[in-house]
NUGU-692111 format. One record per residue (C-alpha): y, x, z; residue in three letters. Coordinates in steps of 0.001 Angstrom, whole numbers, padded with zeros to 6 digits. Each point is the difference from the previous one (the first is absolute). Layout:
NUGU-692111
<site py="Y" px="X" pz="Z" resn="ala"/>
...
This chain:
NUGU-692111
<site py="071044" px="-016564" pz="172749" resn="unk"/>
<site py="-003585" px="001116" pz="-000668" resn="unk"/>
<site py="001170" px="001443" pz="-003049" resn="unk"/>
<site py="002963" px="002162" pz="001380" resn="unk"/>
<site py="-002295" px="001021" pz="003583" resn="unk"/>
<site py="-003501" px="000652" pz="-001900" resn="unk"/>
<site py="-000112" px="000230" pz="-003475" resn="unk"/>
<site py="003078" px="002631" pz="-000245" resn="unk"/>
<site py="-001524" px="001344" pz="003452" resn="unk"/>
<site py="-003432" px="001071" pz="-001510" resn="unk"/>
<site py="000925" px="001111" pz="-003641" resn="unk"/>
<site py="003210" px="001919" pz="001252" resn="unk"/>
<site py="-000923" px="002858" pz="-001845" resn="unk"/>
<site py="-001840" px="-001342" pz="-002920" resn="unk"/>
<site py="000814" px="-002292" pz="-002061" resn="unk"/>
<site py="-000502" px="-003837" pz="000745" resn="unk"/>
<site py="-002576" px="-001585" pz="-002279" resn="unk"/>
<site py="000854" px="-002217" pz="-002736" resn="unk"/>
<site py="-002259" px="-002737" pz="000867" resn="unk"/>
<site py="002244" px="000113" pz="003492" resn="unk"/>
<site py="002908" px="-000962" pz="-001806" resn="unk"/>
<site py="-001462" px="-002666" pz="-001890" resn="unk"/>
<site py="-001086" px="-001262" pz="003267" resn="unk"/>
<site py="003186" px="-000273" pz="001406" resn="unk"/>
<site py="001914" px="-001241" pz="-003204" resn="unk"/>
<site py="-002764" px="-002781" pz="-000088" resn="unk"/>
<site py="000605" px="-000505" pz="003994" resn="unk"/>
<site py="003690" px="000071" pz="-000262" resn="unk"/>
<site py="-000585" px="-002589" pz="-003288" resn="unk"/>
<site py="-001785" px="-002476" pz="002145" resn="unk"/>
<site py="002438" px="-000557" pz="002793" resn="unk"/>
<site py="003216" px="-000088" pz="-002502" resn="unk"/>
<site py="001296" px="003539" pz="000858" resn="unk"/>
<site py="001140" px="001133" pz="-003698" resn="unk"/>
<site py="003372" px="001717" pz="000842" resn="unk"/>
<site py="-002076" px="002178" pz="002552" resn="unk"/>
<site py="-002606" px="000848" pz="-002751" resn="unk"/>
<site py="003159" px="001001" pz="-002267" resn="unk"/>
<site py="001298" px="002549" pz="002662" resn="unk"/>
<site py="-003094" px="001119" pz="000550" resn="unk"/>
<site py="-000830" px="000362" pz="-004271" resn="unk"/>
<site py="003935" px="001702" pz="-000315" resn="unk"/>
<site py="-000040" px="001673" pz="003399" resn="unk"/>
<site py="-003550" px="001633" pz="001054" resn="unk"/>
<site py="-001762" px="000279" pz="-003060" resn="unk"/>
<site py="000559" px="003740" pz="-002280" resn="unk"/>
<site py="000134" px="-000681" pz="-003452" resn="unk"/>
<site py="-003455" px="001713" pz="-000358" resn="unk"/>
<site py="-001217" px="-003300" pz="002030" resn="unk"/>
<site py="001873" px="-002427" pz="-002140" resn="unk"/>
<site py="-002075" px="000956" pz="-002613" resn="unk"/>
<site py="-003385" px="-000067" pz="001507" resn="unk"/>
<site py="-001182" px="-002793" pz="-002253" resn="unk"/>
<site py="-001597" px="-001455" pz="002879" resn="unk"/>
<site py="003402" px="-000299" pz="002358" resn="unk"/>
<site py="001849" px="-001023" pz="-003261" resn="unk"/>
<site py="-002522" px="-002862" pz="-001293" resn="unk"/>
<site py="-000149" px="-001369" pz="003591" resn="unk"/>
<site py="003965" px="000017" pz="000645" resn="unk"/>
<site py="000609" px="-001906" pz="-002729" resn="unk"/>
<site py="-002576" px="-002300" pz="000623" resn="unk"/>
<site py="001835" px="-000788" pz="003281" resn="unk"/>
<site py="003281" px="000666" pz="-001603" resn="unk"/>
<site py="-000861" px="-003284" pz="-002680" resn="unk"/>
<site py="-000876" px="-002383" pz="002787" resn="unk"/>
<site py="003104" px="-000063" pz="001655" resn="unk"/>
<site py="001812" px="-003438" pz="-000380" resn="unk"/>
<site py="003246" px="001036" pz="-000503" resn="unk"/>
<site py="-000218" px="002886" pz="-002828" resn="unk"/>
<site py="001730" px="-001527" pz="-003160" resn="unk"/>
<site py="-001710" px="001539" pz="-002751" resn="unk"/>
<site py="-000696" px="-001499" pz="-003563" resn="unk"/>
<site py="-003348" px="-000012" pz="-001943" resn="unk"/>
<site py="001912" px="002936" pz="-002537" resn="unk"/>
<site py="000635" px="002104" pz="003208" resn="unk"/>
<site py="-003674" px="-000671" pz="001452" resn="unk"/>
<site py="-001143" px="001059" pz="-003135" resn="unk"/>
<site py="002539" px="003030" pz="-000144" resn="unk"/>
<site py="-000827" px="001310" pz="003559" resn="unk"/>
<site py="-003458" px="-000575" pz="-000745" resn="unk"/>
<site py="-000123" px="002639" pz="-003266" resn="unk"/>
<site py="001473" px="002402" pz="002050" resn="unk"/>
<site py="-002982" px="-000287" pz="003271" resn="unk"/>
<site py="-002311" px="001318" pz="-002901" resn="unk"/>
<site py="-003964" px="-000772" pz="000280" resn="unk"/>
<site py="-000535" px="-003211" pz="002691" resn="unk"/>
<site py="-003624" px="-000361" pz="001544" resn="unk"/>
<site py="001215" px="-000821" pz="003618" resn="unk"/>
<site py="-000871" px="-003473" pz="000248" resn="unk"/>
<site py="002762" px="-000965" pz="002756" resn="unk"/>
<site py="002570" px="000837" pz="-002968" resn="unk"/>
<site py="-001705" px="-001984" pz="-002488" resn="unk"/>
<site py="-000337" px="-002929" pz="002607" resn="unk"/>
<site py="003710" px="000306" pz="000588" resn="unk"/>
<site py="000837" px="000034" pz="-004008" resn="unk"/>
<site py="-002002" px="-003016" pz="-000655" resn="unk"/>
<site py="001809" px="-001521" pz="002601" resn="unk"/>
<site py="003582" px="001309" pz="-001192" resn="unk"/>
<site py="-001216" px="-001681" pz="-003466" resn="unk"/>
<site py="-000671" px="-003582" pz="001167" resn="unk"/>
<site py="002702" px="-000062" pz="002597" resn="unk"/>
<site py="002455" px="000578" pz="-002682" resn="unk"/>
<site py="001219" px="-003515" pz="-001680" resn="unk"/>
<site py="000922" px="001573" pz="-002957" resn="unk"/>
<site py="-003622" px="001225" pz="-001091" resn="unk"/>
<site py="-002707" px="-001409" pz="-001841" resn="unk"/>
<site py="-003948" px="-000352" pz="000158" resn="unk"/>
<site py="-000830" px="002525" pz="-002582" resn="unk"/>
<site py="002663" px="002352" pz="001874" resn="unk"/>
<site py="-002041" px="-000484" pz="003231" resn="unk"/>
<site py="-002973" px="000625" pz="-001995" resn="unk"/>
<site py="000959" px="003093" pz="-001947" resn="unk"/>
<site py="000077" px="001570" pz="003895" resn="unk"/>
<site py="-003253" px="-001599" pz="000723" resn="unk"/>
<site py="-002275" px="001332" pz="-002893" resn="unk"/>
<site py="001970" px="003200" pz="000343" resn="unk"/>
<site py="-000951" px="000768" pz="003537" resn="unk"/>
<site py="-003763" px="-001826" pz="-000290" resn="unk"/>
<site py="-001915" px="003161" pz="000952" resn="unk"/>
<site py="001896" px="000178" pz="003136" resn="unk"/>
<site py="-000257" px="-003657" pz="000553" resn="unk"/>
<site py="-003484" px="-000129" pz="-000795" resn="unk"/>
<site py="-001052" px="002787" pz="001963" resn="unk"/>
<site py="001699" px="-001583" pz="003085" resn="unk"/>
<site py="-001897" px="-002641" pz="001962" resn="unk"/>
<site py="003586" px="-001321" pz="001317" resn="unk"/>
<site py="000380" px="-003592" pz="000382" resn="unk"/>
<site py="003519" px="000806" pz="-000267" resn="unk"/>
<site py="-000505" px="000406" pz="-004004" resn="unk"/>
<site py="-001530" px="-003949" pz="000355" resn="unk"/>
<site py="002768" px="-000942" pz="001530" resn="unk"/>
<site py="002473" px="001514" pz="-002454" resn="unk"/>
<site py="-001837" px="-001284" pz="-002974" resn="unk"/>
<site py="000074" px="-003839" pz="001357" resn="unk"/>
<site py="003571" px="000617" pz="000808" resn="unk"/>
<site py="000288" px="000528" pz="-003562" resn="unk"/>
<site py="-001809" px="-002591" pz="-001316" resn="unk"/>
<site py="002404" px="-002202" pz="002209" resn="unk"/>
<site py="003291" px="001853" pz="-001219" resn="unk"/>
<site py="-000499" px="-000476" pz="-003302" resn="unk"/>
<site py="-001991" px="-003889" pz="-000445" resn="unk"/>
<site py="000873" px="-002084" pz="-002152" resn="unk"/>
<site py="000070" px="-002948" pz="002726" resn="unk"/>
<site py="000184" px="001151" pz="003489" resn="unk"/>
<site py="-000511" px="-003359" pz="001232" resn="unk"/>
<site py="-003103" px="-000368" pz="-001427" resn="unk"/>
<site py="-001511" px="003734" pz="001362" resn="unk"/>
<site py="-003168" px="000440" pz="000904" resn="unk"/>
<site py="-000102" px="002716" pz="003304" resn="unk"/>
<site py="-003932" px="-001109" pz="000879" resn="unk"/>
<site py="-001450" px="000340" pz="-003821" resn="unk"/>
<site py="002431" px="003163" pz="-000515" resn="unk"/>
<site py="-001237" px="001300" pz="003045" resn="unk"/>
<site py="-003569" px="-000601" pz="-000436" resn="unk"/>
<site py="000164" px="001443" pz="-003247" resn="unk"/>
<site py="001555" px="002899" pz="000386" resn="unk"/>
<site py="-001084" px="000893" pz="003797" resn="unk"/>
<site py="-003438" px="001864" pz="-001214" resn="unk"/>
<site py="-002019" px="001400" pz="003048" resn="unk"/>
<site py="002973" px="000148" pz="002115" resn="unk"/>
<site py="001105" px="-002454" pz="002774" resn="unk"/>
<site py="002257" px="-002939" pz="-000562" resn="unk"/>
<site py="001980" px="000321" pz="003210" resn="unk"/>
<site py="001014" px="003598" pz="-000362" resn="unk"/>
<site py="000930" px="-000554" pz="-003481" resn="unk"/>
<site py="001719" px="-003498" pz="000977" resn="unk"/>
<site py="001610" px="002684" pz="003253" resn="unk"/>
<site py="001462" px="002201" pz="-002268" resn="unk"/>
<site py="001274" px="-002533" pz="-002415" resn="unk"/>
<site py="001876" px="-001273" pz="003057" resn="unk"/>
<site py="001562" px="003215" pz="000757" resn="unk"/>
<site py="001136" px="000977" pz="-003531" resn="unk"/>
<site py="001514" px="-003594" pz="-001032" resn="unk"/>
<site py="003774" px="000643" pz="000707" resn="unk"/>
<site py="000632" px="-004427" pz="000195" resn="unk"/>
<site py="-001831" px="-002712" pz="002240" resn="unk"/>
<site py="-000395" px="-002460" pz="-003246" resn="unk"/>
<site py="-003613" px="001186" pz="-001764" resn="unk"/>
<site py="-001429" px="000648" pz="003915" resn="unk"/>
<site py="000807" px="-003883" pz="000792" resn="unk"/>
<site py="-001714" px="-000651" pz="-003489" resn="unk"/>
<site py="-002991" px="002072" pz="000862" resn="unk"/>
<site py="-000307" px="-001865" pz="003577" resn="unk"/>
<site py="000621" px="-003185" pz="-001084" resn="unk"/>
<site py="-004128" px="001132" pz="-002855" resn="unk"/>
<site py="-000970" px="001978" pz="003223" resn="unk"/>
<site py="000856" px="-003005" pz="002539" resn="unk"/>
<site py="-003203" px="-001127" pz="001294" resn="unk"/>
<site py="-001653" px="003301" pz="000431" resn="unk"/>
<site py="-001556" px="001157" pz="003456" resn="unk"/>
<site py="001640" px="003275" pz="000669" resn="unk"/>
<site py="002764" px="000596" pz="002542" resn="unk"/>
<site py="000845" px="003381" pz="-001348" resn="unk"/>
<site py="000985" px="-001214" pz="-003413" resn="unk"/>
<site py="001629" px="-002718" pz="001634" resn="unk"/>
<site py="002137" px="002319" pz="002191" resn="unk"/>
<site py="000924" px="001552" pz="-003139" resn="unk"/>
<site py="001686" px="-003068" pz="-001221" resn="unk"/>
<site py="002034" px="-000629" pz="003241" resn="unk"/>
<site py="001004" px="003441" pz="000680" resn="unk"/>
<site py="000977" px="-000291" pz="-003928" resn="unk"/>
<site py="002691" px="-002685" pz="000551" resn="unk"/>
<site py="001523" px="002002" pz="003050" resn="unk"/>
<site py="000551" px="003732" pz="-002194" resn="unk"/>
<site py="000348" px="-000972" pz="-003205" resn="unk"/>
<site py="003337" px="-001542" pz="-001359" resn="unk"/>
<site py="000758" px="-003938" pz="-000017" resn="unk"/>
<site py="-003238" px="-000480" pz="002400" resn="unk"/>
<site py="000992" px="-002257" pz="002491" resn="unk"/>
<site py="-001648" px="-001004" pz="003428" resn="unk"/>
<site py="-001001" px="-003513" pz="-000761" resn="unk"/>
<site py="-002627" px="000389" pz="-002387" resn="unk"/>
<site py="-001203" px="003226" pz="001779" resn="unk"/>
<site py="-000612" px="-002867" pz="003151" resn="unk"/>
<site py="-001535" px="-002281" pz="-002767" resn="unk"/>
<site py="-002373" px="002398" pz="-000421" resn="unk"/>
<site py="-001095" px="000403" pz="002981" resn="unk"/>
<site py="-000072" px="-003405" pz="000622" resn="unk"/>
<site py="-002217" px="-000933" pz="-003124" resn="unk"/>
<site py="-002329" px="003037" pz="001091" resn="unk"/>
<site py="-000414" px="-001198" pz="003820" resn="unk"/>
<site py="-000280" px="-003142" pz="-001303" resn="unk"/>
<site py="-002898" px="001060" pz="-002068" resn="unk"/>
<site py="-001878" px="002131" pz="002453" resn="unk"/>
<site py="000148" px="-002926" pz="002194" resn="unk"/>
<site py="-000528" px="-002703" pz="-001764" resn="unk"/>
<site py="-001940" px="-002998" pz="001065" resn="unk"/>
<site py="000279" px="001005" pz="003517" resn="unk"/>
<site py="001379" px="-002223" pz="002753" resn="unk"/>
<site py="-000531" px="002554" pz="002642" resn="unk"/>
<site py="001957" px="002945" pz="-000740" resn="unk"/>
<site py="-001619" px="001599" pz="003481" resn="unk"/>
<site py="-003293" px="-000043" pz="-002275" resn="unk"/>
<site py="001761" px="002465" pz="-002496" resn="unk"/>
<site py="-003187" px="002654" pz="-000427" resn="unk"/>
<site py="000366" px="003703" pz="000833" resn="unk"/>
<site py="000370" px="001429" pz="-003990" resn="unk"/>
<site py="002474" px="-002908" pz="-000716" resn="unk"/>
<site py="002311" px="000905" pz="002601" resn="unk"/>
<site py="-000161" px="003399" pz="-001096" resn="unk"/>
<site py="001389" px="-001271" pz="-003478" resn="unk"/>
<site py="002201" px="-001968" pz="001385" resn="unk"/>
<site py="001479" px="002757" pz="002561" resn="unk"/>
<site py="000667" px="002255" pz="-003697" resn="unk"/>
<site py="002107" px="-002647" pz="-001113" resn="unk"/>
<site py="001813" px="-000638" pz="003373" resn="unk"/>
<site py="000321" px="003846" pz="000168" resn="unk"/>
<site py="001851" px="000351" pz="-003403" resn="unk"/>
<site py="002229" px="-002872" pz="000444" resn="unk"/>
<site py="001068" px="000494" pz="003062" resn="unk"/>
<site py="000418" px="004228" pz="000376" resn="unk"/>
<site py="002044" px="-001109" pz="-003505" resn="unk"/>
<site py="002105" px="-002444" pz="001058" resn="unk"/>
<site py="000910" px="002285" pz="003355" resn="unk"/>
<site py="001548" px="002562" pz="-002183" resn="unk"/>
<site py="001983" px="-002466" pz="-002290" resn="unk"/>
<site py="002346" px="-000330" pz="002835" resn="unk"/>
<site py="001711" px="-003217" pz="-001711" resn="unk"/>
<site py="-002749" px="-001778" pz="000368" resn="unk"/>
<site py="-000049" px="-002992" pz="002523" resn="unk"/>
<site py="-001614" px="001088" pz="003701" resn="unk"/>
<site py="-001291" px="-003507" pz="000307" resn="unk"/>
<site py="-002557" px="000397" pz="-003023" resn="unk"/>
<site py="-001449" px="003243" pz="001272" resn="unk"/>
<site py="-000362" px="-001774" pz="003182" resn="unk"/>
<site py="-001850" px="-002820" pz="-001728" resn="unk"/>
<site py="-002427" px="002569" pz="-001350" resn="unk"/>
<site py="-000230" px="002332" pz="003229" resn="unk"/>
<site py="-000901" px="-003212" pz="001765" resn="unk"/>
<site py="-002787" px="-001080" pz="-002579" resn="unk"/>
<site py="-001478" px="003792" pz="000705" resn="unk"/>
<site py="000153" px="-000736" pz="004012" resn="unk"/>
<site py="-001472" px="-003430" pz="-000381" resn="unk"/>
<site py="-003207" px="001121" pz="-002091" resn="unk"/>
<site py="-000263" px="002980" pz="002255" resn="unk"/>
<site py="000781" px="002345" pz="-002768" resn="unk"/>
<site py="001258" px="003324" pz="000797" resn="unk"/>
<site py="002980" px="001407" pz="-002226" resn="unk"/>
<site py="-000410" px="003455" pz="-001350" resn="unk"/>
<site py="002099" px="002711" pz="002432" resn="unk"/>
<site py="002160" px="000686" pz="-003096" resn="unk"/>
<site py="001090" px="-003448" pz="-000188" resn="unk"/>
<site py="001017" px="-000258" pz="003525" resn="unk"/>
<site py="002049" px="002602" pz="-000032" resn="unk"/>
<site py="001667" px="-001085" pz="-003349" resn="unk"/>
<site py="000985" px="-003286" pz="001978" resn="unk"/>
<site py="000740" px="002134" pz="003224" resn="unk"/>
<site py="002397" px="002124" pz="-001908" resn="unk"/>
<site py="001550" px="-003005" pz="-001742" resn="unk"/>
């Protein structure tokens, strides 16, 4: 909408600016929306735009991350010697990721890409790239089992922080399994954002299921509280943590709408009880249900 009533508003007669498009491709990327970034690649863009090597890098960037394009490692490679030079680092981001989500690749596939495109990566302070490259590491151990997230992370995390890097590796793992490994070595930490990462994990990604999203929130409250016998005593900053967790499970659970009533309940009347006020978004999301 803002698109369609501003953007082609103001720049009606002059051309929109590439890094506009991009925008929206990367917008329309986020929430899912591929098919309308395909009509709007075939439909509104001249072929003068198509090649902007801006517009071209970034669609395909977007283009790569969609879950349901079936294309092999010999077509990556063949649509990629036609895009010509690659310095966007969305597209290389997207590649990497096209590389390890394929089962049929290897580690020194995954690593031709990532020496190829090291000036861009290097030149990029994106935790993103961390993320990627501990994905990788994971993809292609020897023993999965016996992975190391903390000393992987620790090693290769640099300068930048742990719980964006540990954010986006959330986001760009496509199954639940290696997040309820990397709880299970993060378990006893103190922080409910990384902890609402894990149980919003097992509620979006496939084969996460409900119970152990509740047994984390259990073992967290559980923590914060622990050797209390008055829960009324609960200090101001740990019923602020605790409210995070309460927020993500239960604004979750409201929009899985085959989830049991009676469990949010539970939870909306732990909230009440400790005088803890649910975020507006995740009233509505049980209003709505």
């Amino acid at each position: 909408a803002v698109w369609n009533t501003y953007f082609k508003m103001q720049y009606f007669q002059k051309p929109i600016p590439a890094e506009s498009y991009c925008a929206l491709f990367l917008a329309l990327r986020s929430c899912y929306q591929y098919q309308v970034l395909d009509n709007i690649w075939k439909y509104e863009l001249t072929d003068e735009m198509k090649n902007d090597p801006l517009i071209k890098q970034c669609y395909l960037s977007c283009l790569l991350r969609d879950k349901k394009l079936e294309m092999t490692y010999k077509e990556l490679l063949e649509r990629l010697e036609k895009q010509g030079p690659i310095d966007y680092p969305e597209l290389v981001k997207s590649i990497l990721l096209k590389v390890i989500l394929d089962p049929k690749t290897n580690k020194d596939q995954f690593m031709e890409h990532w020496n190829k495109y090291q000036q861009v990566i290097e030149s990029n302070n994106d935790p993103q790239f961390v993320a990627i490259n501990i994905l990788s590491q994971y993809r292609y151990a020897a023993s999965k089992d016996e992975f190391n997230f903390i000393e992987t992370l620790t090693k290769e995390c640099g300068i930048q922080s742990k719980t964006l890097i540990i954010e986006q590796f959330v986001e760009i793992v496509p199954v639940i399994h290696p997040l309820r490994k990397l709880y299970q070595q993060f378990k006893q930490n103190d922080d409910p954002e990384l902890t609402k990462m894990f149980i919003t994990a097992e509620f979006t990604k496939p084969k996460g299921e409900v119970q152990i999203a509740e047994s984390i929130v259990k073992d967290y409250i559980l923590s914060v509280t622990a050797g209390l016998r008055d829960y009324s005593k609960i200090n101001s900053q740990d019923k602020q943590k605790i409210k995070i967790i309460l927020d993500a499970f239960i604004s979750s659970s409201a929009r899985k709408h085959d989830e049991d009533i009676m469990t949010i309940l539970k939870y909306i009347s732990m909230a009440d009880k400790w005088s803890i006020v649910l975020q507006n978004s995740t009233i509505y999301q049980i209003v709505i249900r």
